[in-house]
Every structure is written in structure tokens, then in C-alpha cells.
C-alpha positions as CSV (number, residue, x, y, z in Angstrom):
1,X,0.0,0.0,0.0
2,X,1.2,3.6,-1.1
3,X,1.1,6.8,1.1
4,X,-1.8,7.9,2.1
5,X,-3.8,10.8,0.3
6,X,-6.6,12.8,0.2
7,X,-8.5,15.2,1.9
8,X,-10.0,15.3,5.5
9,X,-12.0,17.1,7.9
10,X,-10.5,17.9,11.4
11,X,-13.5,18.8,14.0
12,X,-11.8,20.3,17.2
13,X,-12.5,22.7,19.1
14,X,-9.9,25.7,19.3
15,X,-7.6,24.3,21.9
16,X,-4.3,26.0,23.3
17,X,-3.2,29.5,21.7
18,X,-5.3,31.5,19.3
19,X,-4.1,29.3,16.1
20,X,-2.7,26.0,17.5
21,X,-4.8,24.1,15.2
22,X,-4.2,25.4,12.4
23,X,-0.4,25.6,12.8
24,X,-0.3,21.9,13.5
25,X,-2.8,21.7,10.2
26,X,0.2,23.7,8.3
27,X,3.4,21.7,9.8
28,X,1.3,18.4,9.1
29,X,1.0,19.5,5.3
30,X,4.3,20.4,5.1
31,X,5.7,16.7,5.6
32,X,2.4,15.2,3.8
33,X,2.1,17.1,0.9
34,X,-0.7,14.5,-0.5
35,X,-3.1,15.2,1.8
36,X,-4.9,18.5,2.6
37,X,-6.8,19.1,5.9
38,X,-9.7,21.5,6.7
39,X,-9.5,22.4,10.5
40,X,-13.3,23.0,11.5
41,X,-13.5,24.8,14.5
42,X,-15.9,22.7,17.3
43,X,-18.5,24.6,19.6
44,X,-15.9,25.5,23.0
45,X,-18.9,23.2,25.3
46,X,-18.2,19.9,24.8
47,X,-22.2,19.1,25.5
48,X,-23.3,21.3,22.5
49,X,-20.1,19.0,20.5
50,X,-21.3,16.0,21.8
51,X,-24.6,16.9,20.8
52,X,-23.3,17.9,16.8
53,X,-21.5,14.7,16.6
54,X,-23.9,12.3,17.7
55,X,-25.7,13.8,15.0
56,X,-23.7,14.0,12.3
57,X,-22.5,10.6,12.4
58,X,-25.5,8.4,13.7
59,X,-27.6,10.0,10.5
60,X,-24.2,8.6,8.1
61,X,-22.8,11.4,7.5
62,X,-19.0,11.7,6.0
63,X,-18.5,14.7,6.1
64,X,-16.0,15.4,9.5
65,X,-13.6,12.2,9.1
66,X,-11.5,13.1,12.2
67,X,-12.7,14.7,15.4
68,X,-11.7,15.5,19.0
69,X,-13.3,13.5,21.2
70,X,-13.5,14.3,25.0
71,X,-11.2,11.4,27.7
72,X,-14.9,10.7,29.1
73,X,-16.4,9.9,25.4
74,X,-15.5,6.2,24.5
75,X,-18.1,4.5,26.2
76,X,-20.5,6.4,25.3
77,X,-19.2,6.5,21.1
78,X,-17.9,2.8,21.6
79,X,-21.6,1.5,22.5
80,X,-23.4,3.9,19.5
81,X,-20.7,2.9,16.8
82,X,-20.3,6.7,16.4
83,X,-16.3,5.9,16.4
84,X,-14.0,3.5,14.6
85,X,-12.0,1.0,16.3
86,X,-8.2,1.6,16.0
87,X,-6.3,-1.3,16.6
88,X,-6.5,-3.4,13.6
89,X,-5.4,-0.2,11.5
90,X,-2.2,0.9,13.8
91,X,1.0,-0.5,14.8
92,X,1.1,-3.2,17.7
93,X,3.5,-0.9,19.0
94,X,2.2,2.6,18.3
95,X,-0.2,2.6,21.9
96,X,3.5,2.4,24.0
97,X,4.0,5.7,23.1
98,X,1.6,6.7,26.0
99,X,1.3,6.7,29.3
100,X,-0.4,3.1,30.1
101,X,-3.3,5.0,32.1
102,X,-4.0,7.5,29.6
103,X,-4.2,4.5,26.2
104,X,-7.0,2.8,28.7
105,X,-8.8,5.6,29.2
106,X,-9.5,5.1,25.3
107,X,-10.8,1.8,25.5
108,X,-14.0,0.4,25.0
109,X,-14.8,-3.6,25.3
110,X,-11.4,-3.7,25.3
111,X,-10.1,-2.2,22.1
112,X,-8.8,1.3,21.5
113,X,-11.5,3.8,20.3
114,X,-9.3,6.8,20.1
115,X,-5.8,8.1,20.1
116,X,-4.7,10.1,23.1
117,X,-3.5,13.8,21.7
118,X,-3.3,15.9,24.9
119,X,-3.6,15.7,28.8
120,X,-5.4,17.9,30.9
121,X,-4.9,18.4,34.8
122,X,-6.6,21.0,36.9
123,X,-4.3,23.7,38.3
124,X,-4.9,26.4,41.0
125,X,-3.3,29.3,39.4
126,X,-3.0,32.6,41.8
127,X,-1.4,35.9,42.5
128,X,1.9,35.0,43.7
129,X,2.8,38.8,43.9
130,X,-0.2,39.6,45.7
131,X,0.5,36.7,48.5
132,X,3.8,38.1,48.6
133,X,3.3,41.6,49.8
134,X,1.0,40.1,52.1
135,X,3.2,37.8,52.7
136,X,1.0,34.7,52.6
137,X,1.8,31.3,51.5
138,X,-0.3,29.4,49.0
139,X,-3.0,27.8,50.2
140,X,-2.9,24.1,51.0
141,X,-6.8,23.4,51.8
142,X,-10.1,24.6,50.1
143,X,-10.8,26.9,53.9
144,X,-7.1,28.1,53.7
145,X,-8.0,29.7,49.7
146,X,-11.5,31.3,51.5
147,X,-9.9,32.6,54.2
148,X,-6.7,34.4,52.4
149,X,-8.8,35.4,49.6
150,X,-11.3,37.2,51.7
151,X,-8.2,38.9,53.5
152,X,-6.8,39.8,49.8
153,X,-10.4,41.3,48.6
154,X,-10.3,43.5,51.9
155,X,-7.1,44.8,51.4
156,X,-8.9,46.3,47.9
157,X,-6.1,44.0,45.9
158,X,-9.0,41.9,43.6
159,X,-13.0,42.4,43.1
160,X,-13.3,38.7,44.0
161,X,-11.5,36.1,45.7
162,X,-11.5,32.7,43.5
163,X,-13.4,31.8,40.2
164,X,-13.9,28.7,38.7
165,X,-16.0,26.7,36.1
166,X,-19.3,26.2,37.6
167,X,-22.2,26.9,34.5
168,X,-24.2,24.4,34.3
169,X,-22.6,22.1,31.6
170,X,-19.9,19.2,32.1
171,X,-17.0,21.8,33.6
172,X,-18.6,21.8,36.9
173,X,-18.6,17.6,36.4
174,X,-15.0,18.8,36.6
175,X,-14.8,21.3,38.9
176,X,-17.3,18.7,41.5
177,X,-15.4,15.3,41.0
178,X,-12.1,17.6,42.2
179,X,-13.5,19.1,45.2
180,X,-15.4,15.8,46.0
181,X,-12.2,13.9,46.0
182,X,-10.4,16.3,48.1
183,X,-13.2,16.0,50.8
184,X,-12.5,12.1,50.5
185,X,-16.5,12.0,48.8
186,X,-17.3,10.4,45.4
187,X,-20.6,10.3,43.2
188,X,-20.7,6.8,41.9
189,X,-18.6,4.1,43.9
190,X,-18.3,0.2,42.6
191,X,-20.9,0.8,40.1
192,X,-23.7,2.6,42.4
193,X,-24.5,6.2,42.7
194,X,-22.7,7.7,45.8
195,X,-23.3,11.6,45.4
196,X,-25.7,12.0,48.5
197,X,-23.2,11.5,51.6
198,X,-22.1,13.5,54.8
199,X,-18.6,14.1,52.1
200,X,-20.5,15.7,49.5
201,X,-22.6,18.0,52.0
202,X,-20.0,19.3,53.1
203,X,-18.6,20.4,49.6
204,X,-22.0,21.6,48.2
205,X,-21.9,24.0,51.1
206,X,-18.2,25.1,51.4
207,X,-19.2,25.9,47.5
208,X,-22.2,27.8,48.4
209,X,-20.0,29.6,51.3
210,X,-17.9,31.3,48.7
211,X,-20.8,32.7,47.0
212,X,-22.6,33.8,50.1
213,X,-19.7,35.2,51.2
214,X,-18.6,36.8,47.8
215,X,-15.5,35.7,47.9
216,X,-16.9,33.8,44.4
217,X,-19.2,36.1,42.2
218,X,-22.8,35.6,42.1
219,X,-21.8,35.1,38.3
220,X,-20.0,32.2,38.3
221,X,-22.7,29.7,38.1
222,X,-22.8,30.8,35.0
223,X,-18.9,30.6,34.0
224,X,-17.4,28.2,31.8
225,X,-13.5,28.5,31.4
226,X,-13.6,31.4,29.1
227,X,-15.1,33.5,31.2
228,X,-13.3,32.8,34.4
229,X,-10.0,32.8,32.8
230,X,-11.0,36.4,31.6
231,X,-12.1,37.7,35.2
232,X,-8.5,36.4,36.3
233,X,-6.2,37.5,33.6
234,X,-7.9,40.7,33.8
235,X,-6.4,41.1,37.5
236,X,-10.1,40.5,39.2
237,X,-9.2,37.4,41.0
238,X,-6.7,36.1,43.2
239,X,-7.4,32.6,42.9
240,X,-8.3,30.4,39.9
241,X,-8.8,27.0,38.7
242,X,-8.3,26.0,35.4
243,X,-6.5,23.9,32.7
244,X,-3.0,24.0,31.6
245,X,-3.3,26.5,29.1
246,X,-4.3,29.2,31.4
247,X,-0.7,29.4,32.2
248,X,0.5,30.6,29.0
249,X,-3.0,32.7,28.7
250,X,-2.4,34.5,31.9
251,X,1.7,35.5,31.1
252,X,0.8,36.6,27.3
253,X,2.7,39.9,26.6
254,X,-0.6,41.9,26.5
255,X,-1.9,40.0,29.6
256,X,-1.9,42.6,33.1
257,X,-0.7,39.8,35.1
258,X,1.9,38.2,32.7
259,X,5.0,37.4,35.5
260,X,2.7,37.7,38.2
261,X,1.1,34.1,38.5
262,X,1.9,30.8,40.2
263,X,0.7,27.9,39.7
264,X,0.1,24.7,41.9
265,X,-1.7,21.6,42.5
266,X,-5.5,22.3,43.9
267,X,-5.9,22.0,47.6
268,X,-7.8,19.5,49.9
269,X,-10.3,19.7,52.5
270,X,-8.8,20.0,56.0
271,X,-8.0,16.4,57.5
272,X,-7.9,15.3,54.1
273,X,-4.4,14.2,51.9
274,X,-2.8,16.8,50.6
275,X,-2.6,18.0,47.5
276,X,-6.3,17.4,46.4
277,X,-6.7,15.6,43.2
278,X,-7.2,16.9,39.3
279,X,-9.8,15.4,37.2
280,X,-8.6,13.8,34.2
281,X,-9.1,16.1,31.0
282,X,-7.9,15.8,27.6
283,X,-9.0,15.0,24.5
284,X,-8.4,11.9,22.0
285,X,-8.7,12.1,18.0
286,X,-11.0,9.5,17.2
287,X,-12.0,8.6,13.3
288,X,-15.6,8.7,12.2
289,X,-16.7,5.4,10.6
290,X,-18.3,6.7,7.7
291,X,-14.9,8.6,6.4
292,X,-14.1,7.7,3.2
293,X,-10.6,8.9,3.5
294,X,-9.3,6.7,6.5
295,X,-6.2,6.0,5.1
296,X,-5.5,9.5,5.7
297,X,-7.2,10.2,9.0
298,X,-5.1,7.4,10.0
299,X,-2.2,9.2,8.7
300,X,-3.1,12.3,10.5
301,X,-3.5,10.7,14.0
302,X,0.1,8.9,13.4
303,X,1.4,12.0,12.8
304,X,-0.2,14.4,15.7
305,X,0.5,11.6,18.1
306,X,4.6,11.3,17.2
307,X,7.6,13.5,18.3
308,X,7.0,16.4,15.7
309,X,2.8,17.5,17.2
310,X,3.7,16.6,20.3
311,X,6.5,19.1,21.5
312,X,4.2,22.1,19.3
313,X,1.5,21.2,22.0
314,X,3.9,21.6,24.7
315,X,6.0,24.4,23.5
316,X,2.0,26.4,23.7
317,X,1.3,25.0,27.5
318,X,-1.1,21.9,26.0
319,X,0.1,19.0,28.1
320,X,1.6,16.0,25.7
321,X,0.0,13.0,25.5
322,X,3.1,11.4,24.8
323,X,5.2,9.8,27.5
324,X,8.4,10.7,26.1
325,X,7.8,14.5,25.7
326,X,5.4,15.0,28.7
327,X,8.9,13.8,30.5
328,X,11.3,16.0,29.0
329,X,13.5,18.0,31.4
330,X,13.9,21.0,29.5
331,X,10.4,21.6,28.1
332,X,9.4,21.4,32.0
333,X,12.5,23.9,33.0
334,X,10.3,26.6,30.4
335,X,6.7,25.3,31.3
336,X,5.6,24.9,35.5
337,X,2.5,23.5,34.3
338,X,4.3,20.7,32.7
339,X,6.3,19.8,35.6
340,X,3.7,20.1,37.8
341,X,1.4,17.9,36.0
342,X,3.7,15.1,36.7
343,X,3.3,15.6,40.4
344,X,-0.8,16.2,40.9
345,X,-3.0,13.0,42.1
346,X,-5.7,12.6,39.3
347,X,-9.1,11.5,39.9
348,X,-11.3,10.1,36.7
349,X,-15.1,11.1,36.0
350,X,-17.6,8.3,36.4
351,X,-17.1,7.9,32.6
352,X,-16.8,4.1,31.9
353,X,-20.7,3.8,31.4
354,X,-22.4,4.1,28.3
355,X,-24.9,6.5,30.1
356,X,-22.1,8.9,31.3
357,X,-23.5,11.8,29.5
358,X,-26.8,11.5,31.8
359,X,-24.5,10.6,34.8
360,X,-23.1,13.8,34.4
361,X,-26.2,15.4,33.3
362,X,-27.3,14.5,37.5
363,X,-24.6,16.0,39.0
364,X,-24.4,19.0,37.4
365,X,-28.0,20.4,37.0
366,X,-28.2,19.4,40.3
367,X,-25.3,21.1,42.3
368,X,-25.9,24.7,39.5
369,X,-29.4,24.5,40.9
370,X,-28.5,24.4,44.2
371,X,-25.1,26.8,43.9
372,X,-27.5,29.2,41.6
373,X,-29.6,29.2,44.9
374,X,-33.2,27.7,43.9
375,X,-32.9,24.5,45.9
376,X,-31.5,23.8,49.1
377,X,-28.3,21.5,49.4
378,X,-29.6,18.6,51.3
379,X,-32.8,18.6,47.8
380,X,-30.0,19.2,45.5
381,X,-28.0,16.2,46.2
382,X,-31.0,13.8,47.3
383,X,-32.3,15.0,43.7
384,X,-28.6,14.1,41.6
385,X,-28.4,10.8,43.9
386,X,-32.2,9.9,42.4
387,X,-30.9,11.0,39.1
388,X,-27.2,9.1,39.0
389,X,-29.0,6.2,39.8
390,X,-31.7,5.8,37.2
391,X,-28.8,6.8,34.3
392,X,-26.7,3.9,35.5
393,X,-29.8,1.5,35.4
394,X,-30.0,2.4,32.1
395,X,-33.4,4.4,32.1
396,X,-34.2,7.6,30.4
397,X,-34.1,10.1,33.4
């Protein structure tokens, strides 16, 4: 068999620096010069992609032949054929090129679904200059954060003490599963849903506490990371959580905080092991079945997942996928994020159901309805417990 040619569609949504895409579209041409690529840009909510996708492909449709798909996607794609399965058309070898945990987490019935592109950890960026003229240290647990970022919002240094992704949508999954783990809680365990515990209660209302308190702004229940990475880099907030690529974001030369921000793992809950845990973000590229240029999406995948693709991502603050660079000493000397990310305690969605997207579905519309103030927390987690529960049995909620 010849090279491959031909031309795809890459769906993705516009990930790392204004432009990564398309840069790795250009360097990708450059050494295939039989294939062209169109880079689509994807909806920035991974719901309303979902949504497109499920679509698009379940009605036959050819027209994307490579997408993005979310870490917390192959069971769901896997079970509705909305993905094709890799390993008959790649190397034995090529899946050694990650991480063992992060090839698994694209398995489905045990075969490989999708192609791990990038990491993602949670971080808790703040205002290192800000805790030094105070001269605080960086906040270990979730009531250390409250506490200084109430005394940095008196001293008139920020409008608001932490923001964070908590819209209603699968970023306050996220944003949950992390503070849930760091409170030793968890919303499905072995299988069963787990959201309504003493654990959880306890979260839901430290989350509600920095709202009350204004330490978080009554807007945040509706912000997804855009917004809250604007409020920070802007020089509103002391405290943020957010992705890797807020790093490089937050130091841009035009950026009023650029050399102003650390960045460290996320905290616990007092009593609890410290540091707290990052969910597990990232996205794969997974092949649409109904391509007819495979050869080429194939060729595209090989490529984005080798040595070339993967030090672009880091050298722009996306986390490799690949062991090899993810590891290298230097690229961590110019990047914290990356050399944090090697240190941080992850902690997975409830993902490996089929029904995950209505897993999720519970616990979010629940805790924004309760953080948004219209039910009361004990309802609100009663409510996601009631909901988990019927999406794992499999029923429409």
C-alpha cells in the first residue's frame, strides 16, 4: 500500500493558543504534501459538541472524518458505533508511546476507540505577587484559599477572591469530582450512585460559602472556562482554577498579570491528603466510521501523536499525551505546568458507562441548581443521587 492521500475534515475545538490548530494543520502539510486538511473549528462546550457529533454521524454522515473527542467519550461513542475502532489499523507498537493510564482511558470492550492527543490536569493558578506583599503562603486546603482570599479582597487587591468553572454544563462535572475527591466524597462508587453522603454535603456547602460570602461572584454559576479565565487574567481574581493552558493565557505579553502568576496543585479539604486531586481532561482524535478517507485520517492521527505535534503542543502550554515529551526535562524547565502535572493526584469522571452523559447530566444540573440558589443543598444532592441512579440502570431520566 502507497502513502496515504486525500483530503479530511479535522473537527476540534480551538484548543491552546489562538491558532494551535491550524499551525499543526500547516506543519502536518508540510511533511504530507498529498493530503490536505480543513480544520473546523468545534463549539468550545463539549455538550453542544457531543450533541453535533452524535448527530452528524449516527444520521451517516461523512462529512467530519476526524474529530476531538473528550477522555470521558468512549463508552459512550464505543456503545453507538459513532467511532471506529483503531487497533486493527495501527502498529502493535504505536499505543507504547503513552502513558499506560492514559491509552486505557480510550478503551471500549477492550479495544482502542481513540488516540490520546493531549492531557489535561486541573491547576490552582493565583497571585503569587499579591501573596507576597501580604506575605501569605499558598493555600494548601479549600478553607485556607476562603480565608486568604477574603483577607486579599479587603485589602482592595481583587474584586473577588477565587473563580472557577461552575455553569451548568460538564465543567462543573469537573470542577465537582475535584472538590469531592479532596473532601474524601465520590458520586458513583463500585458501580452505584454515591453523590448524597455527609462528604458531599460538606462540599456543596463550602461551594455555596464562597458565594454567600462573595469571595466567588454571584456570576460564576454561569462561568465556563472562558469567562473565568477572563475575570482572572484581567487582574479580578486572586485565585483560579483552570487547565493547563491558562498558564501561557495569563503570562501573554498583552496579559496585566503576565509574571505575576503561580501555579500549583489544587488544595484539599482539612484532614484530608494533601494535595487534592485533578480530574482527568484531555482529548483523544478518534475517526468517524463513515470517512471515506481513512487511510488519511489514520495518517493524520500517526502524525499528531509522534515526536513532531507533540513538543508544538507543549512548546504552547497543552500538556503531551506522549510519555516521552510529557517527561522531557527541559520543556518542564520553560513550562511549570508541565512539571507540575507530573506531580498532581488525578481523579477520573464516572465515565466508563455508556450512560455517562446523563451521569453527568445529575450531577451538574443538580449542584448549578442548588449553587444558583433555587434548591436547598440537602434537595439538591438527594435530587442528583435519584438521578445518577436511574442513568446507571439504564433508564431515560
Amino acid at each position: 500500500m502507497g502513502p496515504a492521500k486525500g483530503s479530511i475534515t479535522w473537527y476540534a475545538i480551538n484548543f491552546g493558543p489562538d491558532g494551535l490548530p491550524q499551525r499543526l494543520v500547516d506543519a502536518f502539510e508540510e511533511e504530507h504534501p498529498d493530503i490536505s486538511v480543513t480544520y473546523q473549528a468545534a463549539p468550545n462546550n463539549t455538550d453542544t459538541m457531543r450533541a453535533t457529533l452524535t448527530t452528524e454521524i449516527s444520521g451517516g454522515s461523512g462529512s467530519i472524518d476526524v474529530y476531538n473527542g473528550d477522555v470521558v467519550w468512549p463508552s459512550q461513542f464505543g456503545s453507538a458505533q459513532l467511532a471506529m475502532p483503531l487497533d486493527a489499523h495501527l502498529p502493535d507498537d504505536f499505543w507504547d508511546r503513552f502513558p499506560k493510564e492514559r491509552a486505557d482511558v480510550a478503551l471500549h470492550d477492550g479495544e482502542h476507540l481513540a488516540a490520546p492527543l493531549y492531557v489535561d490536569t486541573g491547576f490552582l493558578f493565583y497571585r503569587a505577587d499579591l501573596l507576597e506583599k501580604h506575605d501569605l503562603p499558598v493555600p494548601e486546603t479549600w478553607e485556607e484559599l476562603a480565608d486568604t482570599a477574603a483577607r486579599l479582597q479587603r485589602a482592595g487587591d481583587v474584586r473577588y477572591g477565587y473563580v472557577a468553572q461552575w455553569a451548568n454544563y460538564e465543567g462543573l462535572t469537573v470542577n465537582w469530582t475535584e472538590l469531592s475527591a479532596a473532601a474524601g466524597g465520590h458520586s458513583v462508587n463500585d458501580g452505584a450512585a454515591a453523590i448524597d453522603s455527609p462528604e458531599n454535603r460538606r462540599v456543596l456547602d463550602f461551594m455555596r460559602g464562597l458565594l454567600d460570602e462573595g469571595v466567588a461572584p454571584a456570576a460564576m454559576t454561569s462561568f465556563q472556562e472562558q469567562q473565568s479565565l477572563q475575570t482572572f487574567v484581567e487582574g479580578e481574581a486572586a485565585f483560579h482554577r483552570n487547565w493547563s493552558y491558562a498558564w501561557s493565557e495569563a503570562n501573554t505579553p498583552e496579559s496585566p498579570i503576565a509574571g505575576k502568576v503561580g501555579v500549583s496543585a489544587l488544595p484539599a479539604f482539612e484532614g484530608e491528603d494533601r494535595p487534592g486531586p485533578s480530574g482527568t481532561g484531555g482529548w483523544n482524535l478518534m475517526i468517524n466510521p463513515h470517512s471515506d478517507a481513512i487511510g488519511a485520517g489514520l495518517a493524520f492521527i500517526e502524525w499528531m501523536t509522534g515526536p513532531t505535534a507533540q513538543r508544538m503542543l507543549a512548546e504552547s502550554s497543552v500538556l503531551p499525551a506522549v510519555g516521552e515529551v510529557l517527561n522531557d526535562r527541559e520543556l518542564q524547565r520553560d513550562n511549570p505546568t508541565l512539571a507540575a502535572a507530573a506531580r498532581v493526584p488525578l481523579v477520573s469522571r464516572p465515565s466508563d458507562s455508556p450512560r455517562y452523559a446523563q451521569v453527568s447530566n445529575g450531577i451538574f444540573t443538580n449542584i448549578n441548581g442548588s449553587l444558583a440558589g433555587s434548591v436547598p443543598p440537602d434537595s439538591a444532592l438527594r435530587a442528583a443521587q435519584h438521578d445518577i441512579g436511574k442513568a446507571l440502570k439504564g433508564r431515560a431520566l
